[in-house]
C-alpha positions in Angstrom: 178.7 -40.1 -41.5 177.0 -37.7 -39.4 179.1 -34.9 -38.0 177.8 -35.7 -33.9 179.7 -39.1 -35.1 182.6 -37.9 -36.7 183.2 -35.2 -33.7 182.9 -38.5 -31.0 185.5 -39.9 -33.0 188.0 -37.6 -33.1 187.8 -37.0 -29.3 187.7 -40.8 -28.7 190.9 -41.1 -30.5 192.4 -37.9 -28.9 191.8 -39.3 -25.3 193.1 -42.6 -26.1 196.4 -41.2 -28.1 197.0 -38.9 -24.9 196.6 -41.3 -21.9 198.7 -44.2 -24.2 200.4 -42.6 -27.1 200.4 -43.0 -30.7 200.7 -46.9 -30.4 197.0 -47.3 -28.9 194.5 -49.3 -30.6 190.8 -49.5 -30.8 187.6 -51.1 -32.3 184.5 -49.1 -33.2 182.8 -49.9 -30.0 185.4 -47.5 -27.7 183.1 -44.9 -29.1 180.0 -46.2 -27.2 179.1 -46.9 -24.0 178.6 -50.7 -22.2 175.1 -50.5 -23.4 173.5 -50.4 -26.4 171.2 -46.8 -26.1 171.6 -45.9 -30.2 171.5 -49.1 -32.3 171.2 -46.6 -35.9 174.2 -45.0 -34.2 176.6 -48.2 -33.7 175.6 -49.7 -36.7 176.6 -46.1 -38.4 180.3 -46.6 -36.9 180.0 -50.3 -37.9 179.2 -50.2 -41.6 181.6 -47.1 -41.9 184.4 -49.6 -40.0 183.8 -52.8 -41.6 181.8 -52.6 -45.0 183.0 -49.2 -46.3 186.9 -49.0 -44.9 187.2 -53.1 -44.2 189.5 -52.1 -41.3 190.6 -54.6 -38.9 188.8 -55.4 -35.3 191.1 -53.1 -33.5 193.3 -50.1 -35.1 195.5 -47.3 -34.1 193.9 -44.4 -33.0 196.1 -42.2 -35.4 194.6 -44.0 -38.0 191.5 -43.6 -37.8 191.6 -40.4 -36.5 193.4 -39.4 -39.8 190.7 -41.1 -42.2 188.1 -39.4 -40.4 189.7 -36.0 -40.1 190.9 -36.3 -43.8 186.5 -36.7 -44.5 186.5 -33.7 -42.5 188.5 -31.6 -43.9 186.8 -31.5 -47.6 187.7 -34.9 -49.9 184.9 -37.4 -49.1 185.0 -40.6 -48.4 186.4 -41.9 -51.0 189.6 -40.6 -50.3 190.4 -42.4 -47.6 191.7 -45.1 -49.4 194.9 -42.8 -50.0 194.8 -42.2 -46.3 194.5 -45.9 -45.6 197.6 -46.0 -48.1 199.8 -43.6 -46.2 199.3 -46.0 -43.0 200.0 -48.9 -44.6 203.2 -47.8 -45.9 204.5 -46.1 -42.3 
């Protein structure tokens, strides 16, 4: 994932956790706008979403902003899964 993604993640997630708490959901598409001005970009989010993490339509923010922060941070993606394992068990 590029990092111009990872970074609008992140921030998405921040906003959302901040205006409605650590209960707040979200799909892949609260990181775009209405319209569709990057195609490579969206379908970036959605293969990492769907094909790579198979998460649901709509997840918590903290989630998501754990897996990607997690990437960030130095472990790759295929440690996620242990993040995605930590959630599951909270």
């Amino acid at each position: 994932m590029r990092d111009s993604l990872r970074q609008k993640i992140i921030d998405t997630c921040d906003a959302k956790i901040a205006q409605k708490g650590d209960g707040v959901g979200l799909s892949f598409y609260a990181f775009f706008a209405n319209r569709n001005d990057d195609p490579d970009l969206l379908m970036e989010a959605a293969t990492w979403w769907i094909k790579n993490h198979k998460l649901d339509h709509f997840e918590k923010a903290t989630k998501i902003r754990a897996i990607v922060s997690e990437r960030s941070d130095q472990y790759g993606e295929k440690n996620s899964e242990a993040v995605l394992g930590r959630e599951r068990t909270r």
